[in-house]
C-alpha positions in Angstrom: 90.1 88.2 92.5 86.7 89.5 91.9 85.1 87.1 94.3 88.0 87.9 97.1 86.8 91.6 96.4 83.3 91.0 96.8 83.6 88.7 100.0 86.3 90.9 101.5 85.2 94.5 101.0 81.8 94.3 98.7 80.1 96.2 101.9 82.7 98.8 101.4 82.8 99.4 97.8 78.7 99.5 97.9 79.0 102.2 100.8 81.0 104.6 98.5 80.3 106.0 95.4 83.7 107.4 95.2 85.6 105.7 92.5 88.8 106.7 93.9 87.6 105.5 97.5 87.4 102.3 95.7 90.3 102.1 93.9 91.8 102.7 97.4 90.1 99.3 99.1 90.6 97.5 96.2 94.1 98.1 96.5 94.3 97.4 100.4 93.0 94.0 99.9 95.1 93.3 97.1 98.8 94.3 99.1 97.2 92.0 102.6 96.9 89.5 99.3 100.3 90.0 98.5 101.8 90.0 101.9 100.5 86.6 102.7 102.0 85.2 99.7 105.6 87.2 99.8 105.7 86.9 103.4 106.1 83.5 103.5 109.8 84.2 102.0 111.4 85.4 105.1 110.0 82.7 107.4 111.5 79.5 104.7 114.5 81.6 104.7 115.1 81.6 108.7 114.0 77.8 109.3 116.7 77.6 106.8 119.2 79.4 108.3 118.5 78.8 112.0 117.1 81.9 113.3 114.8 80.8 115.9 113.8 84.1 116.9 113.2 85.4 113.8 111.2 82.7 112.7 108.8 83.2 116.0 108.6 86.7 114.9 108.2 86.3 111.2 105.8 83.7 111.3 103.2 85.9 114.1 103.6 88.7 110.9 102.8 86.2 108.4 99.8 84.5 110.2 98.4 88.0 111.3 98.6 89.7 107.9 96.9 86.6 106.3 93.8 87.3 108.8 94.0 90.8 108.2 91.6 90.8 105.1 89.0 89.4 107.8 89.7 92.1 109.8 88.6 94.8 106.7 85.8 93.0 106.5 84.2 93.1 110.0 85.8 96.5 110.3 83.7 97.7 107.4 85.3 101.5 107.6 88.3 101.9 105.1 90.1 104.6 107.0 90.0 102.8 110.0 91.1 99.5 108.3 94.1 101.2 106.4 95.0 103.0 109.7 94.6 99.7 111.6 97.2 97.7 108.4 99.9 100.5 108.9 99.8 100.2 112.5 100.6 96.4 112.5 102.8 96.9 109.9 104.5 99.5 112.0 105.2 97.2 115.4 106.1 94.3 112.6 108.8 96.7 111.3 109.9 98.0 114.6 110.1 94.6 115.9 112.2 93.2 113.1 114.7 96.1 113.1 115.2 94.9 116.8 115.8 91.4 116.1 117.8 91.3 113.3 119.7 94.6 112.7 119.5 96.7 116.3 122.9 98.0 116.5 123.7 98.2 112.1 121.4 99.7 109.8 121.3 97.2 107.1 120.1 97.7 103.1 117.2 95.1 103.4 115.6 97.9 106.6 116.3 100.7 104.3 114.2 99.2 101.6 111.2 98.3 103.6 111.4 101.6 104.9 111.4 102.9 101.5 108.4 100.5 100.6 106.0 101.7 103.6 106.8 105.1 102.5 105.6 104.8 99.0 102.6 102.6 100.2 101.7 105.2 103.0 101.9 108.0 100.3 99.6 106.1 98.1 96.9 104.4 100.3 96.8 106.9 104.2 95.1 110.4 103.5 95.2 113.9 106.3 96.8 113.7 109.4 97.3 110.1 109.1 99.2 110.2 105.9 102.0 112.7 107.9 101.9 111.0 111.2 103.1 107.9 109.4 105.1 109.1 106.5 107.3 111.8 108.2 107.4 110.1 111.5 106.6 107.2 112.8 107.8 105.2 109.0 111.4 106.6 110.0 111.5 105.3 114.2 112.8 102.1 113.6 116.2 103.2 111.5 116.4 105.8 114.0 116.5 103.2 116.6 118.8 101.2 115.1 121.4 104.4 114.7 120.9 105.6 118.0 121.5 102.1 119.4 124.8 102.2 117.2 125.9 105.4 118.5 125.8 103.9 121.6 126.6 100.6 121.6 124.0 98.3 121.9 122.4 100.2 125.0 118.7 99.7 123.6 119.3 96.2 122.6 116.9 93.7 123.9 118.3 90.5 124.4 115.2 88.7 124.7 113.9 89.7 120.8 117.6 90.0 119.2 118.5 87.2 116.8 122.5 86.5 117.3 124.3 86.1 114.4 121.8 87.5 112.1 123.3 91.0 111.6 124.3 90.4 107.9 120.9 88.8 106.0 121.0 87.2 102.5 121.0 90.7 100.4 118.4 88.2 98.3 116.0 89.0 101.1 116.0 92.7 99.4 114.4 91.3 96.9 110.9 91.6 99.1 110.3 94.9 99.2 111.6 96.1 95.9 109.3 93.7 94.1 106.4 95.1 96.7 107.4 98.6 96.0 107.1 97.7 92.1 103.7 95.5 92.5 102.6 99.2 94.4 103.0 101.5 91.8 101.6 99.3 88.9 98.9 98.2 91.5 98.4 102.7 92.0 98.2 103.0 88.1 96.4 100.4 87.3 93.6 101.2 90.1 93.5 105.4 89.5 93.6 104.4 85.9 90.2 102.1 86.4 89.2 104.7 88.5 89.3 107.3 85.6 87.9 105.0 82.8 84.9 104.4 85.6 84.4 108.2 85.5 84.6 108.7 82.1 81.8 105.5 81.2 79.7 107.6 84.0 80.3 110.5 82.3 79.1 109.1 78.9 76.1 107.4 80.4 74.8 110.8 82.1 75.7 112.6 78.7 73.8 109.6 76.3 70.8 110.5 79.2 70.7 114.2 79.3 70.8 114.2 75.2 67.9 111.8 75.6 66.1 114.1 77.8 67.2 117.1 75.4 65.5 115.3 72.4 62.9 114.5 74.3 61.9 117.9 75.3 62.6 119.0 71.4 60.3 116.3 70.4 57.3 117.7 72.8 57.6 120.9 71.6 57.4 119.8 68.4 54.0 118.3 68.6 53.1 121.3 70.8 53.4 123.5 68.4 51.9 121.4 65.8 49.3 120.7 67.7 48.4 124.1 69.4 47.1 127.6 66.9 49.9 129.6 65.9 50.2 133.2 67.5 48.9 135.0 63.9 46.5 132.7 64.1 45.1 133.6 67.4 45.9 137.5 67.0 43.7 137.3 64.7 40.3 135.6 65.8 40.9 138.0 69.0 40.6 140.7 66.2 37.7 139.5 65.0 36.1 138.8 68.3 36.7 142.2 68.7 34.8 143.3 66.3 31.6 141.1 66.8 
């Protein structure tokens, strides 16, 4: 893993001294890590089952969030690399809840919905982080209960995948174990993060005591070195008198 980090994002985590900056990136390239491996799931499942759309569609998510760690590295800006993962992630979710569940919101959407809400809480900051979050995270379920409401009007027939209303509920499996590998991948980042400080902290305190002793050290010989002030009063006092 260390040599994935230092080939994907090594220019990044040398441009910031933030710890928590680089907890962030660390954790970005560990999810796109993640995704390629988990993602593989859904596309075994739907050669299985038959699903020729969704195997089209499944397999264009899989091959471009396995290139997307690439992508962070000729990027080399973190905001504009997280922006750029939620935004594919985004069209992959939208385009999903079209072909397999347009006109019934099923459990499996709810929980990827969940997911990117957690992840989007924990990795997009400012404006970003509420765009996503609040808005655009939630337009696909909408889509799918509007489309219900009026049966089927927004379907497009081209992207839908007949018959594939009802998934394996095994498939929910996905992104509850992605939501899980999130917050232990949060905590166990922030908590690096934190010991990082705290060794920083130490090393700047073990130097300025150095320093400190240093200084007490100089003064020392100073003053052992130099006439003390009774001393010199008095050979002015004498001066005076010659």
């Amino acid at each position: 893993m260390d040599k994935l980090s230092a080939y994907f994002i090594g220019d990044i985590l040398m441009q910031n001294d933030d710890v928590f900056e680089r907890a962030r990136a660390i954790m970005l390239l560990r999810f796109c890590l993640m995704f390629t491996i988990v993602f593989f799931l859904p596309v075994i499942t739907d050669i299985m089952l038959g699903y020729v759309k969704a195997t089209v569609l499944h397999s264009i998510a899989f091959l471009v969030i396995s290139f997307f760690p690439f992508a962070i590295k000729f990027q080399n800006n973190l905001d504009r690399s997280i922006n750029l993962f939620f935004t594919i992630s985004w069209f992959i979710s939208f385009s999903v809840f079209m072909c397999l569940n347009s006109t019934s919101l099923h459990i499996i959407g709810v929980c990827w919905s969940v997911f990117f809400l957690v992840l989007g809480t924990l990795l997009l900051r400012g404006f970003a982080r509420i765009l996503f979050c609040c808005l655009l995270n939630w337009l696909p379920m909408l889509y799918v209960v509007i489309n219900e409401r009026i049966n089927g009007a927004l379907t497009w027939e081209w992207i839908e995948q007949k018959g594939a209303e009802n998934p394996p509920l095994a498939l929910m499996l996905i992104p509850i174990s992605l939501l899980m590998y999130a917050v232990w991948t949060h905590t166990t980042t922030i908590q690096y993060a934190k010991q990082t400080i705290n060794y920083q902290k130490k090393i700047i305190e073990e130097k300025n005591k150095d320093i400190i002793d240093s200084i007490r050290y100089a003064r020392r010989i100073q003053n052992a070195l130099l006439p003390s002030e009774k001393y010199i009063d008095k050979e002015m006092k004498r001066n005076k008198k010659d």
